[in-house]
N, CA, C and O atoms as CSV, one atom per row, in Angstrom:
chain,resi,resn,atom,element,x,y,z
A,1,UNK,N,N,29.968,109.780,126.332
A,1,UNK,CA,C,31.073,110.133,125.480
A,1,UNK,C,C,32.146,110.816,126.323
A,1,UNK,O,O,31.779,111.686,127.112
A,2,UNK,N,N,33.062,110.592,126.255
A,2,UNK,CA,C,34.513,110.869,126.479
A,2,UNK,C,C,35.616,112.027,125.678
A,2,UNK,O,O,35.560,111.908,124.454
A,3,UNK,N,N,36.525,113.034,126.130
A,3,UNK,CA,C,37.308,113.498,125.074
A,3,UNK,C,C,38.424,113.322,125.935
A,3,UNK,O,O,38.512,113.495,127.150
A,4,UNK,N,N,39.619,112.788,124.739
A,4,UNK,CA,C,41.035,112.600,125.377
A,4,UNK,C,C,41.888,113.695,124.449
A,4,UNK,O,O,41.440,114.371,123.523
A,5,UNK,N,N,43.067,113.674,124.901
A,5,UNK,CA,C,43.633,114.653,124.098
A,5,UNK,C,C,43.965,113.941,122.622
A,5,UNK,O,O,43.886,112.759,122.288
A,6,UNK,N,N,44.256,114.796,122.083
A,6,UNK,CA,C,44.827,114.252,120.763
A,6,UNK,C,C,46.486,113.182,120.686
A,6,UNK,O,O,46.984,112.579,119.735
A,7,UNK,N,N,46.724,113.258,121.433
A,7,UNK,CA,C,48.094,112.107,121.584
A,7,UNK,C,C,47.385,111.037,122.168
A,7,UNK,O,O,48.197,110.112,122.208
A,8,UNK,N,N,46.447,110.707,122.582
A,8,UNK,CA,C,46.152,109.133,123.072
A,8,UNK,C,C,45.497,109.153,121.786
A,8,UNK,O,O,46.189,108.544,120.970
A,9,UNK,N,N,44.431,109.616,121.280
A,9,UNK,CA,C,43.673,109.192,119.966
A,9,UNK,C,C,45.008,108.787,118.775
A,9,UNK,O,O,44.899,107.863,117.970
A,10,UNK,N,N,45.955,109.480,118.854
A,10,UNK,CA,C,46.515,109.160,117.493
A,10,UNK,C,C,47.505,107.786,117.935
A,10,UNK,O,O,48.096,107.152,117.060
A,11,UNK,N,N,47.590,107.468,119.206
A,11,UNK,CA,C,48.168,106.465,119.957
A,11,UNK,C,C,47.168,105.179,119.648
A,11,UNK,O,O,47.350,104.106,119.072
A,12,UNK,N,N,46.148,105.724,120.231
A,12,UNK,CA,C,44.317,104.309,119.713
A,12,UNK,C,C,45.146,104.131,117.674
A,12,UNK,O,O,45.595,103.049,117.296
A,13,UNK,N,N,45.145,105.038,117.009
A,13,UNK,CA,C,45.281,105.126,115.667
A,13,UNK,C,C,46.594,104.427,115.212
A,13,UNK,O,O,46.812,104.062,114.057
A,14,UNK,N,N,47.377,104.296,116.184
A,14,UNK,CA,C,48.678,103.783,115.226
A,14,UNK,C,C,48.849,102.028,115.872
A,14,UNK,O,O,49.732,101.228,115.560
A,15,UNK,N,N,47.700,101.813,116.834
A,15,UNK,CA,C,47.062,100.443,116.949
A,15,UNK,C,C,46.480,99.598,115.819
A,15,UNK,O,O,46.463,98.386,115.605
A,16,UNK,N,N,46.071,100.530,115.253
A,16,UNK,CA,C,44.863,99.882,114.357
A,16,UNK,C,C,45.211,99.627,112.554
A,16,UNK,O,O,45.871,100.399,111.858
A,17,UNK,N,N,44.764,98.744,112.240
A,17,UNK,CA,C,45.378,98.443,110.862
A,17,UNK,C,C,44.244,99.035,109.740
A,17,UNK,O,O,44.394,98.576,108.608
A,18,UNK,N,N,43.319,99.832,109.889
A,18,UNK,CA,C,42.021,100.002,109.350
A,18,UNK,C,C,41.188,100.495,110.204
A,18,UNK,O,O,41.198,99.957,111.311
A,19,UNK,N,N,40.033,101.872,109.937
A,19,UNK,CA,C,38.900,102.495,110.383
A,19,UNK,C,C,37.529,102.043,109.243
A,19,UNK,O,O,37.565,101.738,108.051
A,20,UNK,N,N,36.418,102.159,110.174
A,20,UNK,CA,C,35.909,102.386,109.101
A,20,UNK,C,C,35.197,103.844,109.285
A,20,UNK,O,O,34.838,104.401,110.322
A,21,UNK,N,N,35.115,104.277,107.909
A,21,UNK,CA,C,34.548,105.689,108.095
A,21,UNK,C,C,33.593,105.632,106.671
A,21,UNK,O,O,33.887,105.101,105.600
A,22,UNK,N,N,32.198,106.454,107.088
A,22,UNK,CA,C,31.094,106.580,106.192
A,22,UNK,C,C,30.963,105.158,105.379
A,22,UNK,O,O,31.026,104.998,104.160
A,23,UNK,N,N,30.744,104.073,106.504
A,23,UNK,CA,C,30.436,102.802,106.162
A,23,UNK,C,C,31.623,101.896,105.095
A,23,UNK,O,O,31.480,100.877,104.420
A,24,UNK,N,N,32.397,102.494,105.244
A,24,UNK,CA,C,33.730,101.676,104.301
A,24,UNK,C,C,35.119,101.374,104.918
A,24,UNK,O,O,35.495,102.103,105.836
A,25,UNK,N,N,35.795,100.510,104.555
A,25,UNK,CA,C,36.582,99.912,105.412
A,25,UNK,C,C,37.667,100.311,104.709
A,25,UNK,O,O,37.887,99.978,103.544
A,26,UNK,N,N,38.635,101.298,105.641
A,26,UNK,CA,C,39.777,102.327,104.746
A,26,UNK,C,C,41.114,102.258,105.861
A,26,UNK,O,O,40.885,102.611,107.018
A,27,UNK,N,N,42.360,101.845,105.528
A,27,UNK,CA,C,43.325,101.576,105.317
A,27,UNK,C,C,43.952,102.667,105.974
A,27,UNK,O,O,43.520,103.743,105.560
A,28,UNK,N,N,44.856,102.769,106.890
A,28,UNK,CA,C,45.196,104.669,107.111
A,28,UNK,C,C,46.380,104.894,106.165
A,28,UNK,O,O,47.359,104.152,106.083
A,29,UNK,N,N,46.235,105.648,105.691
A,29,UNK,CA,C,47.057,105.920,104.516
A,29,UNK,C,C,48.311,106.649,105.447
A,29,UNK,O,O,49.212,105.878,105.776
A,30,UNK,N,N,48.413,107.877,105.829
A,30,UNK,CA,C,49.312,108.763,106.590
A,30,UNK,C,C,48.650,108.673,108.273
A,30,UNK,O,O,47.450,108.575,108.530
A,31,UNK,N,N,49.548,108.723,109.089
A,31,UNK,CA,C,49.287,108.951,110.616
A,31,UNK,C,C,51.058,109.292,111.146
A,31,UNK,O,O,52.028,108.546,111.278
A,32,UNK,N,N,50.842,110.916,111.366
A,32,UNK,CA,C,52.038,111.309,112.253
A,32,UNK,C,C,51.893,112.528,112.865
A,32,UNK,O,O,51.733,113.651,112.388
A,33,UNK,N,N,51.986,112.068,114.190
A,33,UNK,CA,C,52.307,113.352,115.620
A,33,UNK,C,C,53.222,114.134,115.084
A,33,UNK,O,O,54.085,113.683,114.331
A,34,UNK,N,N,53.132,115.522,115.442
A,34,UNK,CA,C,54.111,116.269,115.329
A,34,UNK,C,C,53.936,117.096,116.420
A,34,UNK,O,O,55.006,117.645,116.683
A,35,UNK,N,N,53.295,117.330,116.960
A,35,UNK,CA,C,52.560,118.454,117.954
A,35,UNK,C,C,52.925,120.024,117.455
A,35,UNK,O,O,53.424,120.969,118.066
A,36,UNK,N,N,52.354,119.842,115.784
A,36,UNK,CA,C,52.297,120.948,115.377
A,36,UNK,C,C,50.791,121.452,114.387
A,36,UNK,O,O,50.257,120.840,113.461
A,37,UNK,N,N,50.472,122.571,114.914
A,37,UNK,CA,C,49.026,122.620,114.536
A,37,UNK,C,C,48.494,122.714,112.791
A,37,UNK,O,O,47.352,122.706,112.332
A,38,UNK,N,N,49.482,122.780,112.276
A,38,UNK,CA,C,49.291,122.981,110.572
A,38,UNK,C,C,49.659,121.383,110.555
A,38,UNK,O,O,49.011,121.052,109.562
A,39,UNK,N,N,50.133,120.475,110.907
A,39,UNK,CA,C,50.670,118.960,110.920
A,39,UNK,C,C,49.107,118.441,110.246
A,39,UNK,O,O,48.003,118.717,110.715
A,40,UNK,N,N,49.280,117.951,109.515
A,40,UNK,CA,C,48.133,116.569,109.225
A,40,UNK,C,C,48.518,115.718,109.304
A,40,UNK,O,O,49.228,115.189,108.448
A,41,UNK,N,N,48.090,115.083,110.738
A,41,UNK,CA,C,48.773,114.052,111.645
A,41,UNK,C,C,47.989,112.921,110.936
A,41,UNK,O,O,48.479,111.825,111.207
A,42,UNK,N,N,47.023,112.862,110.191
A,42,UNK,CA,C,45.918,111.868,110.178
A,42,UNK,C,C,45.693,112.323,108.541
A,42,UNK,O,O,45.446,113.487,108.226
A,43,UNK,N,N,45.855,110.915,107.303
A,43,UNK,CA,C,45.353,111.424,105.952
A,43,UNK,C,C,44.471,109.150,105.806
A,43,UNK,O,O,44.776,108.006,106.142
A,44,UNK,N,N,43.310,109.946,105.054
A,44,UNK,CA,C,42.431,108.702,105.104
A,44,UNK,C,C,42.229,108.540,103.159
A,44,UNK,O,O,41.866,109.442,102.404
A,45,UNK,N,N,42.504,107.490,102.878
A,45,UNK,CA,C,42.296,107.546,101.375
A,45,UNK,C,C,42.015,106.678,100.794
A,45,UNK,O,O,42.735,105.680,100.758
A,46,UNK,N,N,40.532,106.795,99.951
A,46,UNK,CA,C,40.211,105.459,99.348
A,46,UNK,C,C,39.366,105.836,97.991
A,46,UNK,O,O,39.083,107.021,97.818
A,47,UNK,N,N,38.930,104.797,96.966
A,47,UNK,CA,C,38.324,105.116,95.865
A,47,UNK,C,C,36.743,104.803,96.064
A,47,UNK,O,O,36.307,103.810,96.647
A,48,UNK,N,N,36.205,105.517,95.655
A,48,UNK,CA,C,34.019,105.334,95.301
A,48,UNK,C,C,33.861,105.562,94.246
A,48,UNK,O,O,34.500,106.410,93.625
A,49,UNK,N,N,32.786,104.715,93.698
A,49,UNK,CA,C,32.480,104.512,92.258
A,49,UNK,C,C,31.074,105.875,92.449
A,49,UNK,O,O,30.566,106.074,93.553
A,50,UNK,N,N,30.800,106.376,91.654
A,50,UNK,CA,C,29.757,107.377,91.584
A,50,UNK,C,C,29.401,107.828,90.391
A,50,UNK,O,O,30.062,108.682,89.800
A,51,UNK,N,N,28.137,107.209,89.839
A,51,UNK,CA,C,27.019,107.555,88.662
A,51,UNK,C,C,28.341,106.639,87.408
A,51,UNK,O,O,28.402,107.000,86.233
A,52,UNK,N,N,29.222,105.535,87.943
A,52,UNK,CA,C,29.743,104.581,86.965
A,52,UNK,C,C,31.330,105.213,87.074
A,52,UNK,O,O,32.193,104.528,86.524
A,53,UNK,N,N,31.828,106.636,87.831
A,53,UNK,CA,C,32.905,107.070,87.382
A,53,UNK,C,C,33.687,106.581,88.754
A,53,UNK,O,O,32.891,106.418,89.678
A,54,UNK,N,N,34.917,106.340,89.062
A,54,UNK,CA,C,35.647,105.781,89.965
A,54,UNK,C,C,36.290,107.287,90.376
A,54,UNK,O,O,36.760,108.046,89.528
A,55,UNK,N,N,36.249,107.500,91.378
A,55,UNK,CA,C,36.806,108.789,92.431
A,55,UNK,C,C,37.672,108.799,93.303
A,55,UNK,O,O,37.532,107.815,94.029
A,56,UNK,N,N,38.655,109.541,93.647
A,56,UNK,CA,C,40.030,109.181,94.707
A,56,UNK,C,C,38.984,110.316,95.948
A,56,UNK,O,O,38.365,111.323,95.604
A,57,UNK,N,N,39.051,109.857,97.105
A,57,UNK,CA,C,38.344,110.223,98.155
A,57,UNK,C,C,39.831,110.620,98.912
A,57,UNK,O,O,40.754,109.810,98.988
A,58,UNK,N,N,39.883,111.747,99.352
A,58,UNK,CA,C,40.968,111.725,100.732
A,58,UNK,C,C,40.352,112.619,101.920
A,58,UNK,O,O,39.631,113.598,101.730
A,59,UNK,N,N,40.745,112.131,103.163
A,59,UNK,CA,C,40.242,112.823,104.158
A,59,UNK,C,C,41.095,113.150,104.655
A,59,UNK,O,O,42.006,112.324,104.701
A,60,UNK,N,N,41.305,114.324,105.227
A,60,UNK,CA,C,42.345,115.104,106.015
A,60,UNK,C,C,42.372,115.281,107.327
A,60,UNK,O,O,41.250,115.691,107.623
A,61,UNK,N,N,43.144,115.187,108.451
A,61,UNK,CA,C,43.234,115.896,109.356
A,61,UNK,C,C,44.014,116.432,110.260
A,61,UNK,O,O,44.927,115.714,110.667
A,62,UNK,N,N,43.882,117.879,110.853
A,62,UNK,CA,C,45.092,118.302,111.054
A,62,UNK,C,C,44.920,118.498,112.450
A,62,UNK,O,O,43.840,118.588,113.034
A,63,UNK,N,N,46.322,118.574,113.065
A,63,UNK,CA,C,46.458,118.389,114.674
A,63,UNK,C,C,45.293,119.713,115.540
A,63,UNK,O,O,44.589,119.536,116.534
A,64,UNK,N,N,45.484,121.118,114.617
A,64,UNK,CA,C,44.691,121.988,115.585
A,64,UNK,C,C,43.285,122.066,115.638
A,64,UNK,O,O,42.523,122.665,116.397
A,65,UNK,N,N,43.090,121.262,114.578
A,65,UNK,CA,C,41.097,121.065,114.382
A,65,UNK,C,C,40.791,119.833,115.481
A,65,UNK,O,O,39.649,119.446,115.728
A,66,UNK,N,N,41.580,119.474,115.883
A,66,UNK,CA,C,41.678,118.043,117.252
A,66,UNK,C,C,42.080,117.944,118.121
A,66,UNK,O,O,42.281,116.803,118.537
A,67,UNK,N,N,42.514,119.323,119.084
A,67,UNK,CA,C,43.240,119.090,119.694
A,67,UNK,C,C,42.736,118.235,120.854
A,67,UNK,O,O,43.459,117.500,121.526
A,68,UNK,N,N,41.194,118.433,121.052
A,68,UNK,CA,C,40.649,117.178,121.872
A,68,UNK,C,C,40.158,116.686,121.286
A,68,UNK,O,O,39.912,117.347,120.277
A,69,UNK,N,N,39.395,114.820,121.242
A,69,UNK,CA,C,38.860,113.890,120.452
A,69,UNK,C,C,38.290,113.226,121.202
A,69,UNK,O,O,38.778,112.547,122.105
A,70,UNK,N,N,36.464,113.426,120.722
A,70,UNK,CA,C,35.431,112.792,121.352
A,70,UNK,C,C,35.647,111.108,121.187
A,70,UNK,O,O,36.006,110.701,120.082
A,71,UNK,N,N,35.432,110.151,122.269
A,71,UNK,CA,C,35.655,109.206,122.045
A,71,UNK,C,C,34.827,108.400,122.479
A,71,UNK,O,O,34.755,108.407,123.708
A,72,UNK,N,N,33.826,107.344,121.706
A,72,UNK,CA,C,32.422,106.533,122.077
A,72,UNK,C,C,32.426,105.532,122.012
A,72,UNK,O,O,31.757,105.103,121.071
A,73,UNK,N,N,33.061,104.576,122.812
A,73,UNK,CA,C,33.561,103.045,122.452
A,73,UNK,C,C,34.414,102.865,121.671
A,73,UNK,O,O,35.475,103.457,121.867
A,74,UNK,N,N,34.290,102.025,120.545
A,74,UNK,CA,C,35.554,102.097,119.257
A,74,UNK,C,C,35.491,103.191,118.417
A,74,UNK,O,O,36.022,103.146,117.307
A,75,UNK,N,N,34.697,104.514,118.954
A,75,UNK,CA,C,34.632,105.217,117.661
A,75,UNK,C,C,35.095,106.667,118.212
A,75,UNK,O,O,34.769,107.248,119.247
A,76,UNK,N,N,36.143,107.132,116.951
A,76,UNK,CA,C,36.883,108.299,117.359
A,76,UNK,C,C,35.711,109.903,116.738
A,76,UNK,O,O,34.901,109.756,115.822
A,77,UNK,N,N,35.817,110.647,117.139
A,77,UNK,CA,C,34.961,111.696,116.842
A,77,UNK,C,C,35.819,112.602,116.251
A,77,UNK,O,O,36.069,113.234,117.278
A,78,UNK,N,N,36.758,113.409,115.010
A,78,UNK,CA,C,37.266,114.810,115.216
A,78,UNK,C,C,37.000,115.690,113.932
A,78,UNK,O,O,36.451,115.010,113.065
A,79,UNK,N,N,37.109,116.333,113.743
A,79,UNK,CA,C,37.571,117.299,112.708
A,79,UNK,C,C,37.766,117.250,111.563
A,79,UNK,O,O,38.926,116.892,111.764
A,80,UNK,N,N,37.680,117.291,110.004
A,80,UNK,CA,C,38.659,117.073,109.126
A,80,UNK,C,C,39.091,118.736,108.688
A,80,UNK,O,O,38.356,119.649,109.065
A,81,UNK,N,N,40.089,118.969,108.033
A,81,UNK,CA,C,40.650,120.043,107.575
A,81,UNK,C,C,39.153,120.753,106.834
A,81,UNK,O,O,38.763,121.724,107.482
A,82,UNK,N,N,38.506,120.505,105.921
A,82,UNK,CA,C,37.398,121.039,105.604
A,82,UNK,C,C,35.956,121.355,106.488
A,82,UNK,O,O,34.846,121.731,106.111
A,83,UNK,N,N,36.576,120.980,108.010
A,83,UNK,CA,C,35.161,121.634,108.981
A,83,UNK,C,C,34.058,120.399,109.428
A,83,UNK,O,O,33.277,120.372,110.380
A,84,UNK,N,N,34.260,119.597,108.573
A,84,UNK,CA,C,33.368,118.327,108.450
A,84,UNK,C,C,33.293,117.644,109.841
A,84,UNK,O,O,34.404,117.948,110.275
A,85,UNK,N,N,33.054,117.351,110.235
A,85,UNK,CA,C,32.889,116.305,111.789
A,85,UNK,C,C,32.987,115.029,111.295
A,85,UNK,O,O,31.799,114.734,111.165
A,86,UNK,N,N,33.861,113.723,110.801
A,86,UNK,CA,C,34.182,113.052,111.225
A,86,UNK,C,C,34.211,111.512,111.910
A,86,UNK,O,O,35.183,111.176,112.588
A,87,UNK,N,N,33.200,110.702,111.709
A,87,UNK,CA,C,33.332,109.104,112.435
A,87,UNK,C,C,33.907,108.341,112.406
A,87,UNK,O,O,33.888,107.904,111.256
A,88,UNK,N,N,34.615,107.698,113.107
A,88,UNK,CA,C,35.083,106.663,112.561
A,88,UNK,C,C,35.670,105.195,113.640
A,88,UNK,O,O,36.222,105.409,114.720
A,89,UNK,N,N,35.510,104.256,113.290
A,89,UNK,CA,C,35.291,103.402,114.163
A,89,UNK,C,C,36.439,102.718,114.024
A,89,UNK,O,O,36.626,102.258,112.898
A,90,UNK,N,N,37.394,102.482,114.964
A,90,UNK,CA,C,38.687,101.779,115.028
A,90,UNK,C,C,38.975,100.128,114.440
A,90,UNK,O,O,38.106,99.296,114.701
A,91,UNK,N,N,39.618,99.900,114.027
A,91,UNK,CA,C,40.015,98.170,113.488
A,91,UNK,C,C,41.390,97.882,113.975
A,91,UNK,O,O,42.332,98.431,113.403
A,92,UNK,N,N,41.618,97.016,115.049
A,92,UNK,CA,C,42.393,96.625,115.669
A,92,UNK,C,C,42.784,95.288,115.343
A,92,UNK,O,O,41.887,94.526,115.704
A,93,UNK,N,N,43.963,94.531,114.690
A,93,UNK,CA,C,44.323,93.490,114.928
A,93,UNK,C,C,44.857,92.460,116.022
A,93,UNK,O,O,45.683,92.731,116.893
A,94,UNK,N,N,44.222,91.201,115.813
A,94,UNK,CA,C,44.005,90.809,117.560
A,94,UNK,C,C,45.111,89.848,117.415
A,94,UNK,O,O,45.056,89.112,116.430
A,95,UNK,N,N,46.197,89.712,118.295
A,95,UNK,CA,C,47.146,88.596,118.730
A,95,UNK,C,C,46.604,87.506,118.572
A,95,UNK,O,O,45.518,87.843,119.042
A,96,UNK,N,N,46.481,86.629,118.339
A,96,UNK,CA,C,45.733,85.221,118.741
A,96,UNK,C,C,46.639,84.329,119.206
A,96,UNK,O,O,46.404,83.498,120.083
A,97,UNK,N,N,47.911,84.513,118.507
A,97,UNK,CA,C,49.453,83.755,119.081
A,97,UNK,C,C,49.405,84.199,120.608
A,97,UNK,O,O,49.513,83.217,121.341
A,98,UNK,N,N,49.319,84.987,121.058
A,98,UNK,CA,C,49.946,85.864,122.212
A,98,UNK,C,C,48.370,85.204,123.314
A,98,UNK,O,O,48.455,84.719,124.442
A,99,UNK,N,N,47.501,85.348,122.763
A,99,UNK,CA,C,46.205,85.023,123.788
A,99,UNK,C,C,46.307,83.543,124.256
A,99,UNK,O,O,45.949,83.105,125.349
A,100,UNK,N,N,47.001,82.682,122.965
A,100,UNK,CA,C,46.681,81.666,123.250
A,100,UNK,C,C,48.109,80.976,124.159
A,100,UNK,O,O,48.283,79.923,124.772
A,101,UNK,N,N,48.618,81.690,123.985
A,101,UNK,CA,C,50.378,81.636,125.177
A,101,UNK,C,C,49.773,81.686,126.431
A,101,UNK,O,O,49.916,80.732,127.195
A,102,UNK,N,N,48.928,82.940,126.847
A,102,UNK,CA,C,48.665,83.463,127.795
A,102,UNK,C,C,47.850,82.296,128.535
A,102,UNK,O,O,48.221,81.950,129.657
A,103,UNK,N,N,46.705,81.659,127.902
A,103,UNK,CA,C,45.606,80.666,128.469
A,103,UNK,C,C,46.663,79.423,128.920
A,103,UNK,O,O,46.209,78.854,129.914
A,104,UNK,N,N,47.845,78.891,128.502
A,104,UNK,CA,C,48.453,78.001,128.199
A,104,UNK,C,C,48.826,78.384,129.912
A,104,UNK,O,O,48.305,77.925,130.928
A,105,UNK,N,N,49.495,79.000,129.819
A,105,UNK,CA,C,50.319,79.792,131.691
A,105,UNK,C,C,48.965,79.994,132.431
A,105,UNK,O,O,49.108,80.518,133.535
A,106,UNK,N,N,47.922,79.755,132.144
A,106,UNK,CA,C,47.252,80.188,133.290
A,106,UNK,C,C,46.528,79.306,134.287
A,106,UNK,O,O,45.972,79.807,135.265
């Protein structure tokens, strides 16, 4: 495992069109640098059904609970505003136009 600072992680984050976190595939709702420590650079938000009732889930996170971010292959490690630790595994959309340009020139 690896820790980078918090500006390359939120850099990996504004790559990606989707994380998944606690096995569900969630959308980033908010992602913005500020390099300010009250900033919640990072907001994650999705709905779970539980005992039949439908629930708004949001996850928070703010720049000073991160200022470094464990990093394990595709998966980011940090903080949320409530103390919680955090998984979550990156979703990157892949060029396929651009790959297949590239094989063409080579």
């Amino acid at each position: 495992m690896k820790s980078i600072p918090l500006y390359n992680a939120y850099s990996l984050l504004s790559e990606c069109k989707a994380v998944i976190i606690d096995g569900k595939f969630v959308e980033i709702y908010s992602l913005c640098y500020a390099e300010e420590g009250d900033n919640e650079f990072l907001i994650l938000q999705w709905e779970e059904e539980v005992d039949g009732e439908v629930l708004d889930v949001e996850v928070v996170f703010n720049e000073r609970d991160n200022f470094m971010v464990e990093v394990d292959g595709q998966k980011l490690i940090m903080t949320n505003t409530n103390g919680d630790v955090e998984e979550m595994i990156l979703l990157r959309a892949i060029n396929l136009e651009y790959e297949e340009t590239q094989r063409e020139h080579a």
